[in-house]
N, C-alpha and C positions, 0 to 999 in steps of 0.2 A: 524485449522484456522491459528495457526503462521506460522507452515512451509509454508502452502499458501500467505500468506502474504510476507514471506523473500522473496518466491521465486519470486513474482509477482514485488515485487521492486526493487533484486539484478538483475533478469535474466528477463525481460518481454516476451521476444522474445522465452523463451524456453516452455508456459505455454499450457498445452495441455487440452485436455477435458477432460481428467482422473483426471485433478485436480479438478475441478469441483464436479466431478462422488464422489472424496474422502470426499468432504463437504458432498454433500447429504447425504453418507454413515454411517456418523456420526450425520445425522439429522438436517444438516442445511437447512432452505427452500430455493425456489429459489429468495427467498424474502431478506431472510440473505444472501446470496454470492451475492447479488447484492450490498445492503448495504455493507456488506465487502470490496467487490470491487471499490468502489467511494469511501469509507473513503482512500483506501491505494491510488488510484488514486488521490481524490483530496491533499493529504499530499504532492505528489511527484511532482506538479503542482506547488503547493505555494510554497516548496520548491526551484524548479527550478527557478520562477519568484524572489525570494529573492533573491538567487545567482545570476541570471542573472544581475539583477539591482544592485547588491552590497550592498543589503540592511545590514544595522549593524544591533546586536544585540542591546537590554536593556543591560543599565550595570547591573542591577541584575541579568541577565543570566550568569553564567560561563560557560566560553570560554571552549572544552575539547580537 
């Protein structure tokens, strides 16, 4: 599930069906790679929209 993960948010464009095939293989349903998949989608969404708008952090957040 992480390598699918990195890979789906460093590289999206390179994500093939085998990846998929690799979840099931390990017992994930089609129920979990969906979920999987809109957590890592919606993270990269808000992400973008933050950055986009220039939104600041909490100063309780450190900066890294």
């Amino acid at each position: 599930m992480l390598e699918y993960s990195v890979k789906l948010t460093h590289t999206p464009g390179d994500m093939v069906v085998g990846d998929v095939e690799a979840l099931r293989s390990e017992g994930f349903t089609d129920r979990d790679i969906l979920d999987i998949t809109e957590v890592i989608g919606y993270y990269a969404y808000v992400n973008r929209i933050a950055d986009g708008l220039g939104v600041q952090t909490e100063s309780w957040i450190p900066d890294e």
